[in-house]
N, C-alpha and C positions, 0 to 999 in steps of 0.2 A: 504494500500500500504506500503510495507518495505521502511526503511530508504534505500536510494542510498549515497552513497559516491561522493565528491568533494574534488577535489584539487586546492584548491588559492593560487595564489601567491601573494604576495605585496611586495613591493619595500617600504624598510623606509630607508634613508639616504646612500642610494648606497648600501646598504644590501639585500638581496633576503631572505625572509623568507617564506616558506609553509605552511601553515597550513590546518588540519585534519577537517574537520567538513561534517556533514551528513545532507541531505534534504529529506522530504517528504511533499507531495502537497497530498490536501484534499479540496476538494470541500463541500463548507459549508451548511448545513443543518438543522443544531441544530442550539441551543444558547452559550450555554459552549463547550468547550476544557478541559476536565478534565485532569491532570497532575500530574505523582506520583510523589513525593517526598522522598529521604531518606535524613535522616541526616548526616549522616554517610559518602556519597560522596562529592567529589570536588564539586565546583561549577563552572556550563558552562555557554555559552551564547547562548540564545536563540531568533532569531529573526524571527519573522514571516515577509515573505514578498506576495508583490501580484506581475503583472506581470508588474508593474510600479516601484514603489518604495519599501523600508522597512518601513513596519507602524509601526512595535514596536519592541525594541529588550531587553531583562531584564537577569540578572544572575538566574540560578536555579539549583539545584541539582537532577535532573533525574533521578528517581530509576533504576536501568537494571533490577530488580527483584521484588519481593515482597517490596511495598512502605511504608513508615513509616505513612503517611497519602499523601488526595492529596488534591490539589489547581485548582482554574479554573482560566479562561479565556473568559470572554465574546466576542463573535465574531459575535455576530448579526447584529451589521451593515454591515456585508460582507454574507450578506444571500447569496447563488446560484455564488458567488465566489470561484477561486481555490486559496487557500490560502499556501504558500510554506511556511512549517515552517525548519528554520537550528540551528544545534545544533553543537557545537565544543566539544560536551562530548559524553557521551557513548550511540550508536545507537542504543542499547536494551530499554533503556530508552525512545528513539526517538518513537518506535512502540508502546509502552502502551499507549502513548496519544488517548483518543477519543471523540468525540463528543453525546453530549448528551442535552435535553434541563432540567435536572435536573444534578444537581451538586455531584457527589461521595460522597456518606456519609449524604446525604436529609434527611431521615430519622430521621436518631439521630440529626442534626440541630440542635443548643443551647437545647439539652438535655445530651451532654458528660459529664462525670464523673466530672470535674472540671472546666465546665459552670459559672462562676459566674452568679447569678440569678437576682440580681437587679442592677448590673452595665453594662454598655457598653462595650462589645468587638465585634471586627469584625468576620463575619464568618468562614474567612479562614487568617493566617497569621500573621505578627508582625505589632505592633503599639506603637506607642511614644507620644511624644507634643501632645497635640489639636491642631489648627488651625484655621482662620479666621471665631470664631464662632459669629455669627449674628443673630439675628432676623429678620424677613423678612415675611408680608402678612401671620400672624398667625404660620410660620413655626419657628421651633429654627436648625440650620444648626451646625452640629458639623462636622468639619472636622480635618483633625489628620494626620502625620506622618504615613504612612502603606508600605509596604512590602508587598502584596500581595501573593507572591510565596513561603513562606519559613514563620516560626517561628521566624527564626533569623532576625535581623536588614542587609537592604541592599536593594536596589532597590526603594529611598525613592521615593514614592509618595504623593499625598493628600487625603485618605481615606474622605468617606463624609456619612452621614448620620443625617437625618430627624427627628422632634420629635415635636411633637404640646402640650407634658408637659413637656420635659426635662426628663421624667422618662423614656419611650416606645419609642424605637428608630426603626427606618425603615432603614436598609442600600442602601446606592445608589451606581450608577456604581464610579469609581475610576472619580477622576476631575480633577488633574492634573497630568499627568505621563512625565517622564523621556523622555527629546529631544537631541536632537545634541550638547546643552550648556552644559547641565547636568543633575542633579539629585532634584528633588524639596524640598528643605528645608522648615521650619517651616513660619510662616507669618501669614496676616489678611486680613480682607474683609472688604468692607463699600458697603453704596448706593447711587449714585451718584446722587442724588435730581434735581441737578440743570446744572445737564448737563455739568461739569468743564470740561469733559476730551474730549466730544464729541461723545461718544460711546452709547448713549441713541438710543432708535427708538421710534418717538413717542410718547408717555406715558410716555412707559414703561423705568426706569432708569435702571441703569446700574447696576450689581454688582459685584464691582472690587478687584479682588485678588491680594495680595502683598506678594510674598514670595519669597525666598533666592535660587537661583541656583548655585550646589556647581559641582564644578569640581575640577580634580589633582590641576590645579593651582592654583584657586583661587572660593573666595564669590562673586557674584553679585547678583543686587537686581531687578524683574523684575516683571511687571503684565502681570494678564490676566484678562476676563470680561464676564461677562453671561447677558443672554437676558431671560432665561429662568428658572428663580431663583433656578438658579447654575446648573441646570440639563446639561448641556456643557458648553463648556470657548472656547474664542479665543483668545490666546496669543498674545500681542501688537508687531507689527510686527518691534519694535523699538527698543525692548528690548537690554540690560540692561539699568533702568534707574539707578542706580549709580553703577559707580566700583569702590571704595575706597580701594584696597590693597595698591595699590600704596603709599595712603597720610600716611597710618598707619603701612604702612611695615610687614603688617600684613596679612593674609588668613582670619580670623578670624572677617568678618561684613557680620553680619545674622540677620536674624530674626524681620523684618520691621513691626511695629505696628505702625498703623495708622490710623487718628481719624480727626475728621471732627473742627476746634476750632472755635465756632460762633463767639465771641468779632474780632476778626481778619481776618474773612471771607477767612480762607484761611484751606488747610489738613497739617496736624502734623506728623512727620514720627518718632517715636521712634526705633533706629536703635543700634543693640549690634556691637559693632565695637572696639575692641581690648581688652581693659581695663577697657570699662564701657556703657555706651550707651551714643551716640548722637542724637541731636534732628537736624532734617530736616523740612525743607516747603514747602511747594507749592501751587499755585493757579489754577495749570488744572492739575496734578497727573503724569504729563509725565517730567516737569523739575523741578528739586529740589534744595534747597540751604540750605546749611552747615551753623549752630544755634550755637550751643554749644554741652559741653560734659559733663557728671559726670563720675569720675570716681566710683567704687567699686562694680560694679555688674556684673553677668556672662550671656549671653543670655537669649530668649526669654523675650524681655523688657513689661511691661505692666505701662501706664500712665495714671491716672482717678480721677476726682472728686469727692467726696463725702460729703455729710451734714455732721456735726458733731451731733449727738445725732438727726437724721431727723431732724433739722434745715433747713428747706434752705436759708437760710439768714447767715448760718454759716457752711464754706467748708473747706475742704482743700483738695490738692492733694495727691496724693496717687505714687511715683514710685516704681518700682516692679520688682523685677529678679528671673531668674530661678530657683533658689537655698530656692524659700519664702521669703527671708530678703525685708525689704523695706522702707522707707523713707518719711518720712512727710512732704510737705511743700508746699511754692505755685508756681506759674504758669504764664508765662506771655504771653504764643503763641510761644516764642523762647528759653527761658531758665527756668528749675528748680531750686528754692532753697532753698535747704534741710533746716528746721528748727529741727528736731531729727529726731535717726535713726542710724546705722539702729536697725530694729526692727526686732521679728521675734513671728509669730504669730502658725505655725506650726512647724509639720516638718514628717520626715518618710518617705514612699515612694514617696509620692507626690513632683514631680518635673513639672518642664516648663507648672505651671497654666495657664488660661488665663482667661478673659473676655469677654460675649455678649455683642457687639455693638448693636446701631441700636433701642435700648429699644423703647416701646411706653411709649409715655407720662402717659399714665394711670397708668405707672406701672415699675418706673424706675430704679428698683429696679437695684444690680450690682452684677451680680451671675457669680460664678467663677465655671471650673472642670482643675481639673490636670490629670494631667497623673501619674497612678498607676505603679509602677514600680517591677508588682507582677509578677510570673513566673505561667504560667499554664502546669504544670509537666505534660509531653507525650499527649498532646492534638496538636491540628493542627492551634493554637492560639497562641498567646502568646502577652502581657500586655493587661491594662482593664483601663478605665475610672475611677475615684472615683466621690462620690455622687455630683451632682450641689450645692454649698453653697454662700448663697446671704452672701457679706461684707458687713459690716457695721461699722464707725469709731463711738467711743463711749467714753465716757470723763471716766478716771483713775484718780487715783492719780498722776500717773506719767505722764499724757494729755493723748490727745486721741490715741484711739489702735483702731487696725481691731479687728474685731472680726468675726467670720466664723461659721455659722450654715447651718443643710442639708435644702432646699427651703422647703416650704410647699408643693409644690406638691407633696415630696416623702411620704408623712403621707396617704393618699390612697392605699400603699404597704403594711400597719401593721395594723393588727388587735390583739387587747388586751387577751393575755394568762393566766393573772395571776397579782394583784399588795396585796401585802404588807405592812406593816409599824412596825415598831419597832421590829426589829427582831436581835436575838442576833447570833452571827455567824452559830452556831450549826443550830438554825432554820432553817436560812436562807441556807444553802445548803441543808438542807430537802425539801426546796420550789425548790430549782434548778433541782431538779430528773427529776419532770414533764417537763424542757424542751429538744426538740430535735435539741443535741446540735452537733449532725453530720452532719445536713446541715445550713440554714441560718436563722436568727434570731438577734434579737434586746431585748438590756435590758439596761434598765435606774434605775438607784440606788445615793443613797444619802448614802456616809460613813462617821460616827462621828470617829474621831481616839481617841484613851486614853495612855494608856501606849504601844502602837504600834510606835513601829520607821521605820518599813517596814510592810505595810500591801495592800490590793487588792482583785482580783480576776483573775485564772488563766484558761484556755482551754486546756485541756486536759496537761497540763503540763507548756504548753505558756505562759508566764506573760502579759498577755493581760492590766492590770491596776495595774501597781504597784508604788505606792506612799512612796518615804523613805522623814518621816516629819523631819528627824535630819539633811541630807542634801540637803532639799525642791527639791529632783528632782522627777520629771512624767515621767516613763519610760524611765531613760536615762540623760532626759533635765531640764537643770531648771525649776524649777515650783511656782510663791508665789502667792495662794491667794490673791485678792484685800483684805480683812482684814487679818491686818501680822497676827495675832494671831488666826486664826481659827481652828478648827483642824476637818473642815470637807471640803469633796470633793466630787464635784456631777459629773458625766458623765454621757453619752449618748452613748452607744458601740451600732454598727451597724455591723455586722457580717455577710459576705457571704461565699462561696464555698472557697476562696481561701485570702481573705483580711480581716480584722479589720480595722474599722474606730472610732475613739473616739474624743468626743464633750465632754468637761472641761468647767463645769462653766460658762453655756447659750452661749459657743463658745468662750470665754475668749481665749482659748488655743485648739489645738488637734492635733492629731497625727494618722497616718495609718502602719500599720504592714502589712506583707505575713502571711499566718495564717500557722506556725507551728508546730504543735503536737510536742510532746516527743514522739519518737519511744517507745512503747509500754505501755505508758501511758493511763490509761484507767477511769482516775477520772469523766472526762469532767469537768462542770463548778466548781468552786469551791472558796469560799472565806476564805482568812488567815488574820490574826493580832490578837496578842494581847488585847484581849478585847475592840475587836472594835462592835462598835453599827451598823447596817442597819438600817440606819432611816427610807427611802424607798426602795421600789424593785419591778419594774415597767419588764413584760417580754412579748416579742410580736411575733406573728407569722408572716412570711412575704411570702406576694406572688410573684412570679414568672413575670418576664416583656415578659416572652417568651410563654407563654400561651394564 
């Protein structure tokens, strides 16, 4: 059916404005709504309604013509409904939409030209932060900042997706989407064991979502809760539980971390709010009360215990901002107090990490993913998860530091191509030939430096590891060795389609790059310095999580 034309009126503040927008109804039969996309156009609004209400309305950019790629729409709960979709953009656009129970572009699925292979990206669209990731009854729940309709950032949601190694993800439908308040900002999940809030059935406990609804005016902070481990939510019909612009003068409190504290039998709210994070309380998850604040840190907050060297008789805590800087000290249920710090244990594209709650006891391990902040050049995607890496606090010279390695699960992806020892530069890029370094791949090397003051290894031009020992920086950043005087340096480069990941010194340090090339650089891998040693040289094939 062709788009028809409306004309609305509304009335804002004694004003009569019109406005343009087109309708067509489609009686549903498929699963998807496929949707083209250009980039290139304005962005409209598109609300689907039925013949009750508007069940969803989100910005998108409409192809009228040939699409740049397309996006769906899952509309399976409205099976054998007539579904009115309006659009206030261009009604060429309007008529390319159609129903299908496979998705535009099925086919090719996590096989597009710049797929990354071993990291998380969603099928269709943009993505940011992780979110209220959890462990729950053998699952690991990652959910994220998503976009669904567009590459670009806009229409935040709560992308969700499943995994029972942290490696092999399963995408689920969208879990929280954009309402009448606003737009769903970053946050966390927990499980409600003991029934605080009242939302349990039975059994089965709850699992409550905390995340930030952002509008023109302002942040508020607001749950929702699932009965069906996370597979839907129903938004607390109470909401917001805190609206703190007002105290702070500020838009700017988001991003509610929240954690369950035994010694005080009450939940923990770690909450970014103007300047730094505040901490919050509460005893049933629906009223809260104002703790303290620190300043120096910028959203997405994370706060967590740790052994010191696997100790557990010997902890400390850990606070954490978006930015990686973080802070060491302890904990009382209501206030942190920083003993050193801040620190900074990475850095690179990796922004607003986070942590799985929920661990089982067997296995408590505190494994962190961030969000990559890599670009997937003309694909129907855009950002990607970096590898899960368990923290670990570990005693320096200078006390203890995080340290950050990929979980063991991801060692089931690499299989051994090649290893080496003592190898003098020359050799060693004669060993590099056999690998294939134009898709993804892993290599682990040990460099003795000598009279090298800038030395590494580069990708296709890229300086994927480059070490200057006269002004101790690693790619950029400061860099020293636990012994001052070493002049050797170990990594672990994890290489996929579109990213580089690098592990320094058993995770001492590391850092993730966009992987790219020198326009017409054709070396591939390749190592330089001045008479520098490869003491080892470790090279691995990796497989594919989409296979």
């Amino acid at each position: 059916m062709n788009a028809a034309v409306k004309w609305i009126t509304l009335s804002l503040t004694g004003l009569s404005l019109t406005l343009h927008a087109q309708t067509r109804s489609l009686k549903i039969t498929k699963r998807y709504l496929n949707l083209p996309v250009a980039q290139s156009r304005h962005r409209g609004t598109m609300a689907l309604v039925t013949p009750d209400q508007t069940e969803r309305s989100f910005k998108i950019r409409l192809a009228p013509g040939k699409p740049d790629y397309w996006v769906f729409y899952d509309v399976s709960a409205w099976q054998g409904k007539t579904l009115t979709l309006r659009y206030d953009g261009s009604p060429e656009g309007l008529n390319q939409i159609y129903q299908d129970d496979r998705l535009a572009g099925q086919d090719s699925l996590y096989h597009e030209k710049y797929r990354p292979q071993y990291h998380f990206t969603s099928r269709r669209g943009w993505i940011n932060d992780p979110n209220g990731m959890i462990f729950y009854e053998g699952e690991y729940h990652l959910f994220y900042q998503h976009n669904p309709f567009e590459r670009e950032w806009e229409n935040m949601s709560w992308g969700h997706a499943v995994s029972k190694d942290m490696v092999h993800w399963e995408e689920l439908p969208t879990a929280l989407s954009p309402d009448r308040m606003g737009t769903m900002f970053s946050g966390s999940t927990v499980i409600d064991y003991e029934n605080t809030a009242g939302f349990n059935r039975g059994n089965v406990p709850a699992m409550v979502a905390f995340f930030t609804v952002d509008s023109p005016e302002k942040q508020v902070q607001c749950m929702a809760y699932s009965l069906d481990k996370g597979r839907t939510w129903t938004k607390y019909d109470q909401n917001p539980l805190i609206d703190s612009k007002a105290k702070w003068e500020s838009k700017d409190t988001r991003d509610p971390r929240v954690f369950w504290y035994q010694p005080g039998r009450h939940w923990v709210m770690v909450l970014n709010e103007r300047d730094g994070h505040s901490i919050y309380t509460s005893k049933n998850m629906k009223q809260w009360t104002y703790e303290s604040h620190i300043t120096g840190f910028w959203e997405c907050p994370d706060l967590f215990e740790l052994p010191i060297d696997g100790d557990p008789n010997k902890t400390k805590w850990v606070m954490y901002g978006a930015s990686t800087t973080y802070m060491i000290g302890d904990f009382d249920g209501k206030k942190f107090t920083p003993e050193s710090g801040k620190h900074s244990y990475t850095h690179g594209t990796i922004y607003a990490a986070q942590t799985f709650t929920n661990m089982p006891e067997k296995d408590p391990r505190r494994i962190q993913i961030g969000w990559g902040r890599v670009q997937q050049p003309g694909m129907p995607f855009n950002g990607m998860m970096l590898l899960p890496t368990e923290l670990r606090l570990r005693t320096t010279k200078n006390g203890p530091r995080l340290f950050s390695v990929p979980v063991k699960e991801t060692e089931q992806l690499f299989t051994p191509a090649g290893q080496w020892t003592s190898l003098r530069v020359e050799e060693a890029r004669e060993k590099l030939k056999s690998v294939d370094v134009q898709d993804a791949f892993r290599l682990k090397t040990t460099l003795k430096l000598s009279h090298a003051t800038d030395a590494g290894i580069s990708l296709f031009g890229q300086r994927i590891l480059n070490y200057d020992l006269n002004f101790n920086q690693l790619n950029g950043a400061f860099y020293s060795p636990e012994d001052m005087t070493s002049m050797e340096i170990t990594a672990d480069i994890f290489v996929d389609r579109t990213s580089i990941e690098v592990f320094v010194d058993g995770g001492r340090y590391s850092y993730s790059l966009e992987r790219k090339p020198v326009p017409g650089n054709q070396e591939g891998l390749q190592f330089w310095g001045n008479r520098m040693e490869v003491k080892d040289l470790q090279v691995y094939k990796v497989k594919s999580i989409w296979k």
